[in-house]
C-alpha positions as CSV (number, residue, x, y, z in Angstrom):
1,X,0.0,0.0,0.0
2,X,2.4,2.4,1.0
3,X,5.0,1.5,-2.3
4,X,1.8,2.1,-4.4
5,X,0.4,5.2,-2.9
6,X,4.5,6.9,-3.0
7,X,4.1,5.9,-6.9
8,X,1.2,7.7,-7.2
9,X,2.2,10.9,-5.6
10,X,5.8,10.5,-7.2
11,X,3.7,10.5,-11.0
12,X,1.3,13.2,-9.7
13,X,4.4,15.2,-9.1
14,X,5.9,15.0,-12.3
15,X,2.2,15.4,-13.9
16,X,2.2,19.0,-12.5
17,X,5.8,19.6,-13.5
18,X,5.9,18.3,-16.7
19,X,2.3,17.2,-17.8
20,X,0.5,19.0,-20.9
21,X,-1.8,21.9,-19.8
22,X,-4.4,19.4,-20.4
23,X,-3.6,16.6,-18.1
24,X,-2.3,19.1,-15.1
25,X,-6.7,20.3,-15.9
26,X,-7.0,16.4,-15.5
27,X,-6.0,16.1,-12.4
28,X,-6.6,19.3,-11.0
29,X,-10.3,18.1,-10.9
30,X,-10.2,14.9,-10.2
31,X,-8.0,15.9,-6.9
32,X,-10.1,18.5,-6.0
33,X,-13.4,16.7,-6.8
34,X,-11.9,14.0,-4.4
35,X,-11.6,16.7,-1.7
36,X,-7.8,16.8,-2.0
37,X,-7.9,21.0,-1.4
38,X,-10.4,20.9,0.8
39,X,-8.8,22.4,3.3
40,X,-9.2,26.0,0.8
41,X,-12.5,26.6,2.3
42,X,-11.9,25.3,6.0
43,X,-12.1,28.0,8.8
44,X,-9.9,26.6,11.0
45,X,-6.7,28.4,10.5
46,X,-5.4,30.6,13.0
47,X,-5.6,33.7,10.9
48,X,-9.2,33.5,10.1
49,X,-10.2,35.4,13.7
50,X,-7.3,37.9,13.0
51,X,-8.8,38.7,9.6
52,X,-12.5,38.8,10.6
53,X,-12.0,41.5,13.5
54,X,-9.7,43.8,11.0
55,X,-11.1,43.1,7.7
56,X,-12.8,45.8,7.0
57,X,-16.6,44.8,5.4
58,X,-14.7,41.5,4.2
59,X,-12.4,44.2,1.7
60,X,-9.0,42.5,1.9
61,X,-6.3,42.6,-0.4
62,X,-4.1,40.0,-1.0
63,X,-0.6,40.3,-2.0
64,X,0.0,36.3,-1.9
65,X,2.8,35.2,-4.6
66,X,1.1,31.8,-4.7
């Protein structure tokens, strides 16, 4: 189990390094149909208090490089 599932995210790897635009659309989906990015939406990061009490009206802007 563990051999194949380091296979698999050793080829997903190279799929979003290398892959045609195509196939890294592919896989985007399927991970994040799969709940792979789930996290994205989750409230749980310490921040998210921070952010609420300053934001103000829920105007924020983000200068993130990623």
């Amino acid at each position: 189990m563990y051999v194949t599932r380091r296979v698999w995210e050793i080829s997903r790897g190279l799929i979003h390094r290398y892959g045609t635009e195509r196939l890294k659309k592919r896989l985007w989906n399927r991970d994040y149909s799969r709940g792979r990015y789930g996290y994205c939406s989750s409230t749980g990061d310490f921040l998210y208090s921070f952010l609420v009490e300053h934001a103000r009206d829920g105007r924020i802007l983000d200068l993130g490089c990623g």
